[in-house]
C-alpha positions in Angstrom: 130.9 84.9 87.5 130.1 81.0 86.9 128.8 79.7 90.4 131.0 76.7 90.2 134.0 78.8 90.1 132.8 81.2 92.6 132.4 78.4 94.8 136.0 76.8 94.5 137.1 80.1 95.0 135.6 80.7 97.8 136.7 77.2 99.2 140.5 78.0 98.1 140.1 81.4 100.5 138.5 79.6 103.0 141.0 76.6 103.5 144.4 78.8 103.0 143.4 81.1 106.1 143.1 77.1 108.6 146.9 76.5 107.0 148.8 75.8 110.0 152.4 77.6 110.3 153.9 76.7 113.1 151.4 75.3 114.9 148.9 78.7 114.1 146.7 79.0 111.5 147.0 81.9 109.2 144.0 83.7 111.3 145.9 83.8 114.4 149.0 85.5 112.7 147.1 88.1 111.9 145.3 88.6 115.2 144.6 92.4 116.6 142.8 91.9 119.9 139.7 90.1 119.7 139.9 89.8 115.8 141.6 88.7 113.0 142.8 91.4 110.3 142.9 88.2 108.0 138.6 88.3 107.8 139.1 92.3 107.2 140.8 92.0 104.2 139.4 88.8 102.9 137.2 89.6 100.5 139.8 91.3 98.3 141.5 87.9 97.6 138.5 87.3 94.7 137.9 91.4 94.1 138.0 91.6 90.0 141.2 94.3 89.7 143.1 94.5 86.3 146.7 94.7 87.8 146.4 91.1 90.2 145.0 88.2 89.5 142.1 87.1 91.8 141.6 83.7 92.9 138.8 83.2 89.9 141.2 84.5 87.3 143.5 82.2 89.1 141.5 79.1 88.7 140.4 80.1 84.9 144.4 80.6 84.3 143.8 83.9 83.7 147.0 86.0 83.4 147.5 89.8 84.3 150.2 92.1 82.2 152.8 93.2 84.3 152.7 97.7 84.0 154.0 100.3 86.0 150.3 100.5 87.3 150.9 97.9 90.1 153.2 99.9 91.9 151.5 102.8 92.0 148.4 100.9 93.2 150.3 99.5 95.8 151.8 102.6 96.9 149.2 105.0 96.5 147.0 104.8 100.1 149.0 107.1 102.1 149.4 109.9 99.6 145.8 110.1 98.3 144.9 109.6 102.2 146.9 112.9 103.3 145.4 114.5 99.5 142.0 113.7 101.1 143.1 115.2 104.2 144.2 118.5 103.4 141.6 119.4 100.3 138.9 118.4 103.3 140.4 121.0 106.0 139.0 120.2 109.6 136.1 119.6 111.2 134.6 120.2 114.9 133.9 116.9 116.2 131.3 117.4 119.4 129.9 114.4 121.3 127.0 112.9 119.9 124.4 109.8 120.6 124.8 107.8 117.2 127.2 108.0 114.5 126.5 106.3 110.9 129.5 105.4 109.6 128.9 105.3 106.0 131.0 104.5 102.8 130.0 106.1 99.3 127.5 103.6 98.2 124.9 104.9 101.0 125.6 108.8 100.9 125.8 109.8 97.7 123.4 111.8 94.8 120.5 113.9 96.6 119.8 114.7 100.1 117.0 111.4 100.5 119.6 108.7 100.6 119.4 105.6 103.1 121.8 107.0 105.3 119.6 110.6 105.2 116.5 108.8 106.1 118.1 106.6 109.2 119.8 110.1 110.1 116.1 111.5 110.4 114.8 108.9 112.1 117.0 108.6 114.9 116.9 112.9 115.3 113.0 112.3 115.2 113.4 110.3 118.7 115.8 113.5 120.4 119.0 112.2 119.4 122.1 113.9 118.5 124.0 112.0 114.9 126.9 112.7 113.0 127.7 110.8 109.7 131.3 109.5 109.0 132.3 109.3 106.1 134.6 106.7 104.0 135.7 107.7 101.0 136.7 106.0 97.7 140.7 105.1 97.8 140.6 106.9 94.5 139.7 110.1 95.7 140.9 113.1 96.5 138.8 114.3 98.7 136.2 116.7 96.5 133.2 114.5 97.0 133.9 114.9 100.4 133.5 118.5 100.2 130.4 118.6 97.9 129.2 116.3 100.8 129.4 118.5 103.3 127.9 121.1 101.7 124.9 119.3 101.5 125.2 117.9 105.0 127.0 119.9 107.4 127.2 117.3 109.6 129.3 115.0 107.5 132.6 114.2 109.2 135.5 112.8 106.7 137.7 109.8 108.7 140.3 111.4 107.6 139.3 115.1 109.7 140.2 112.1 112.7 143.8 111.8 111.9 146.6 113.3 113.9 150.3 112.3 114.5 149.0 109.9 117.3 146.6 107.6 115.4 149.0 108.2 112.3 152.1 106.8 114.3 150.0 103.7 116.1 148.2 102.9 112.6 152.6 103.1 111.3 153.3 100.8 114.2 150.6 98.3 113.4 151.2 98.3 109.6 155.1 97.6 110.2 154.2 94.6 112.8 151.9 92.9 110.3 154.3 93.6 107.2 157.0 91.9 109.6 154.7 89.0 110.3 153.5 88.4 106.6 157.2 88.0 105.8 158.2 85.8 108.8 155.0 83.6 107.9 156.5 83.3 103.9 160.0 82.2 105.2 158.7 79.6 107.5 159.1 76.0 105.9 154.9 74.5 107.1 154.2 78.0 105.0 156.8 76.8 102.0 156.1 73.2 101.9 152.3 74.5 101.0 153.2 77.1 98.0 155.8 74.0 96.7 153.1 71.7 96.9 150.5 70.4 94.5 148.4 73.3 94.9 149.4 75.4 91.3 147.0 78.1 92.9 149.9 79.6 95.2 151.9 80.5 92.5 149.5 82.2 90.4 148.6 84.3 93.4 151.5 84.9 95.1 151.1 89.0 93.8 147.4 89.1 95.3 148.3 88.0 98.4 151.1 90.4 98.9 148.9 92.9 97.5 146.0 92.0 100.5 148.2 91.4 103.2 150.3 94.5 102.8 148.4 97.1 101.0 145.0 96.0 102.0 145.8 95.4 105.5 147.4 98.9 105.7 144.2 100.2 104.6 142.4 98.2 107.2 144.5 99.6 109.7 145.0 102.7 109.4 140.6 102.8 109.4 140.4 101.1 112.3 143.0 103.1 114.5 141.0 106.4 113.1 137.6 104.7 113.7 138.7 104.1 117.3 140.0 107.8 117.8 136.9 108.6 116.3 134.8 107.2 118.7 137.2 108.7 121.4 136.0 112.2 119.9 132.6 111.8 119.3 131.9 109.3 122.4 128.6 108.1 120.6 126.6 105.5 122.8 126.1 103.6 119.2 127.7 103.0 116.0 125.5 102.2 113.0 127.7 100.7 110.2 126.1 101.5 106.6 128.1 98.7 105.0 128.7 95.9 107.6 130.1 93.1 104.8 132.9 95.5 103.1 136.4 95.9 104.2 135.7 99.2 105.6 132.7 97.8 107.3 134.4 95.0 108.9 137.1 98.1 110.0 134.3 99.8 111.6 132.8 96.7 113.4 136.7 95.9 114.9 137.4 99.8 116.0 133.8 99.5 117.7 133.8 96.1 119.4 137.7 97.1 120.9 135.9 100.4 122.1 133.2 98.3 123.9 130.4 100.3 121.7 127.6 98.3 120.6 127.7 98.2 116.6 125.1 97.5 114.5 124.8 96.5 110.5 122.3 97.7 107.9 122.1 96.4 105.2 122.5 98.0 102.3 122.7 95.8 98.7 121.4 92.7 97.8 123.3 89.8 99.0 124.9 86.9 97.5 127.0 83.7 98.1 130.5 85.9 98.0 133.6 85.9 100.6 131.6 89.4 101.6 128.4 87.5 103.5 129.7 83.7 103.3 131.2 83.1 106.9 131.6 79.3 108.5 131.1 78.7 112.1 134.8 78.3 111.8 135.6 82.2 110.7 132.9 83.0 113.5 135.3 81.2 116.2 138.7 82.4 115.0 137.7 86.2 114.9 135.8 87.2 112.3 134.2 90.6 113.2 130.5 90.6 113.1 128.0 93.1 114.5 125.9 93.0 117.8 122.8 93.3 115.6 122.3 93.4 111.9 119.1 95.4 110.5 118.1 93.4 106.9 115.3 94.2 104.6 113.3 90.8 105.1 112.8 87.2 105.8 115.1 86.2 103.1 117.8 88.1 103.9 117.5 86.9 107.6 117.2 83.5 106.4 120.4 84.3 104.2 122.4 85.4 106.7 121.6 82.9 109.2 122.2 80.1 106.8 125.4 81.6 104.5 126.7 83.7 107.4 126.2 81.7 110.7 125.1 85.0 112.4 122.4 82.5 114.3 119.6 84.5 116.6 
C-alpha cells in the first residue's frame, strides 16, 4: 500500500470518528462503559475485502462489483458462530490463575507456538492457565477441534455461550444498530455525507458493514469474554493479539471485569489504524492494556511514539 495513501487514510478514519452529531462525537455514540465500540471496530474501515470498498480503495476510486456475496458476508456471523458451537461440543471450564486469550495467528501448526511457550512459562512458576481460543469468522469450528486434541486445555469462546450472554450480546447489537441509524438521520451527520467530502459516498457500504456487522462481532466477544472470565475467574488475562479487533474485545471484557490485562506482542508493527492511536483516541476510550510485553527497544519506541501508550 503507497504510504501516502495509507496516511490520508488513516487521517480520513481518524477525523470522521471527532464529527460532532449533536453535540457528541461519533466515539461517544458508540460508548459501552468505559469504552468506545467505535476504536473496536476501527481498523476494519481500511481492511482490504473484495465485497466493500475500504477507505484506500476509496481514495484510489477504486470500485467493488455489487454480488450476492455481500449479503451473505454480512449475514453470516451468527450462523457460522452457532456451526462453531455445536461441531466444538462443551467444555469444563474450572478456575484458573491466567488465561491467554489467543486468536489463530498465535496457536496454530505444532505444539511450540508463542502461546505454548508463554503457557509453559507461567505453569513453570505453579500457576494454573487455560487458553481461549478465537477462531477465524470463516470457520466452522474443526480447527478448533484439532486444537484441542493437541491441547486439552484449549477452551473455544464459543464453549462460553449460553442463552444469557447470547440474549445481552442481542440486546447490545439491537441498541447500537438503533444508534447507527439515529446518528445517519440526524442533519450535523447529513450536512457531512452532502458535503464536499466525495469520500462519504463511496463508503457509505463499509461503514454500514463496520458499524453493524463488525460491531456485532465485537459484541457478542466481549459479552462472552466477560462471562468467560466470570467462569474461569483468572487473576490475569494475557491477550495474544492486543491491536486486532478481537484483541481490543478482550482488553474491553477485561478492563469492565476489573482484571488486569496485558498485550503481547505478536507481528511486526506498522503505521496502520491497528497500532496508530492519538492522545485523542487515548482520552475518548480507546481500549488499551495495563501493560504491553514487545520484543525490543523499537517496538517500545514505536508504540510510545505511534500509539501514545507513554510509560
Amino acid at each position: 500500500m503507497d504510504d501516502v495513501v495509507n496516511e490520508r487514510a488513516m487521517r480520513w478514519v481518524k477525523n470522521f470518528c471527532k464529527i460532532k452529531v449533536d453535540g457528541f462525537p461519533v466515539t461517544e455514540w458508540f460508548r459501552y462503559d468505559f469504552h468506545s465500540l467505535w476504536y473496536v471496530v476501527e481498523p476494519w474501515m481500511n481492511v482490504q475485502s473484495p465485497y466493500f470498498n475500504s477507505v484506500t480503495d476509496a481514495l484510489q476510486n477504486v470500485k467493488r462489483k455489487k454480488s450476492l456475496l455481500r449479503f451473505l458476508v454480512r449475514h453470516s456471523f451468527l450462523p457460522k458462530f452457532y456451526a462453531r458451537k455445536f461441531v466444538i461440543g462443551k467444555n469444563m471450564h474450572e478456575p484458573v490463575d491466567v488465561v491467554l486469550a489467543a486468536h489463530t495467528m498465535t496457536i496454530r501448526g505444532g505444539t511450540d507456538t508463542m502461546c505454548d511457550q508463554l503457557r509453559e512459562e507461567f505453569v513453570k512458576e505453579g500457576m494454573s492457565v487455560s487458553v481461549v481460543y478465537y477462531d477465524d469468522n470463516a470457520s466452522l469450528g474443526f480447527r478448533t477441534l484439532r486444537l484441542r486434541k493437541l491441547r486439552p486445555y484449549v477452551h473455544s469462546i464459543e464453549s462460553f455461550a449460553n442463552r444469557e450472554s447470547m440474549g445481552t450480546a442481542k440486546y447490545w447489537v439491537s441498541h447500537f444498530r438503533d444508534t447507527w441509524k439515529v446518528m445517519k438521520g440526524k442533519e450535523d451527520y447529513k450536512r457531512y455525507v452532502d458535503g464536499k467530502d466525495i469520500l462519504f459516498k463511496r463508503l457509505r457500504e463499509r461503514l454500514d458493514f463496520v458499524l453493524v456487522r463488525v460491531m456485532q462481532e465485537a459484541i457478542t466477544h466481549i459479552i462472552l469474554t466477560k462471562m468467560m472470565i466470570h467462569q474461569l475467574k483468572p487473576k490475569m488475562v494475557v491477550s495474544m493479539n492486543f491491536p486486532t479487533i478481537i484483541g481490543r474485545c478482550v482488553t474491553v471484557a477485561s478492563k469492565e471485569a476489573g482484571i488486569p490485562i496485558v498485550g503481547v506482542q505478536a507481528g511486526i508493527m506498522s503505521r496502520s489504524l491497528y497500532y496508530c492511536h492519538s492522545k485523542y483516541d487515548v482520552l475518548h476510550g480507546y481500549p488499551k492494556p495495563d501493560a504491553t510485553f514487545v520484543y525490543g527497544e523499537y517496538s517500545k519506541r514505536f508504540l510510545k511514539k505511534c500509539a501514545n501508550y507513554g510509560g
